[in-house]
N, C-alpha and C positions, 0 to 999 in steps of 0.2 A: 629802720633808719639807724637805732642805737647799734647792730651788730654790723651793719657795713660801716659804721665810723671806727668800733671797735678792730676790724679787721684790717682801715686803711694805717690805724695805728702802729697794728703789731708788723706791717708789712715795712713801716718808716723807724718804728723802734729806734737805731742805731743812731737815727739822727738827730733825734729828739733835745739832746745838749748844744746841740751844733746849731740849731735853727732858733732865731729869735722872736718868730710867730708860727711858732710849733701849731696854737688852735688855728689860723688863718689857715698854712701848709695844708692838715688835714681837712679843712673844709673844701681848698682847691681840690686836692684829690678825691673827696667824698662827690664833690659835682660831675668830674669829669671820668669817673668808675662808675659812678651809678644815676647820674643824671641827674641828681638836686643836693642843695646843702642843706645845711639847718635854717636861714634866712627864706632858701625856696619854699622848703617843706612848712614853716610858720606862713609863710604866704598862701598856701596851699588851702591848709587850715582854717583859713581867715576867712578863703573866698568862701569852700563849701558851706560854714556856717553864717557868713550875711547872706546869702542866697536862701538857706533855711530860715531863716529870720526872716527875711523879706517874705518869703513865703507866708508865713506865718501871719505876720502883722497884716497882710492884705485878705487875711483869713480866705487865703487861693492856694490850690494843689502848686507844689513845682511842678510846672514841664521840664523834662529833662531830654536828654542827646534821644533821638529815634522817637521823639515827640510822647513818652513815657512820662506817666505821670509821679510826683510822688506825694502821696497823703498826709494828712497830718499825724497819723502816729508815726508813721516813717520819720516824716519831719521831727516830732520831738525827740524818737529817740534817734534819729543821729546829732542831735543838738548834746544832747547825755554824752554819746561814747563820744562827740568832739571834744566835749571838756574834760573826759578822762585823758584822752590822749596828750589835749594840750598841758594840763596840770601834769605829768608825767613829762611829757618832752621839756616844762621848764623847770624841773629837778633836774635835768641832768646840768654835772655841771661845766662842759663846756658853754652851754648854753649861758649863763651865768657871766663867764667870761667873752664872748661873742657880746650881749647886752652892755655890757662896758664899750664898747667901740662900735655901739649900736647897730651892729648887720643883725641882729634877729627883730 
């Protein structure tokens, strides 16, 4: 996500002084290049882990898409790399500025 935001950047670069919601611009462009923004992709985030949490707390496997099950070690550790990812995704700092006009 951080390198296709990166890249919608350097492709708008020139206009950067010119545009008065520079982070909003690349977030429109980061949706409609690669199919989510940072609002989507925290949403994203959100669902996989209250679904694992649900999971969890009803001490029952996920079913998952093709009726696959997912365990609970599975369960804990995508619970882990979700909040690395999260804790990473809210260091960046458009992210930061996006939270001021609360789209994330």
């Amino acid at each position: 996500m951080f390198s296709n935001l990166e890249d919608v950047k350097k492709e708008i670069i020139e206009f950067r002084d010119t545009m008065d919601d520079w982070v909003d611009h690349c977030q429109l462009l980061l949706k409609s290049c690669f199919g989510m923004n940072f609002h989507e992709f925290n949403e994203f985030l959100a669902y996989i882990a209250n679904q694992r949490e649900r999971a969890l707390s009803k001490n029952s496997p996920l079913k998952v898409f093709g009726n696959w099950l997912i365990g609970f070690n599975h369960l804990e550790y995508d619970l882990r790399k979700l909040k690395d990812v999260q804790t990473r995704f809210l260091k960046h700092p458009d992210v930061d500025l996006l939270l001021k006009k609360k789209y994330v």
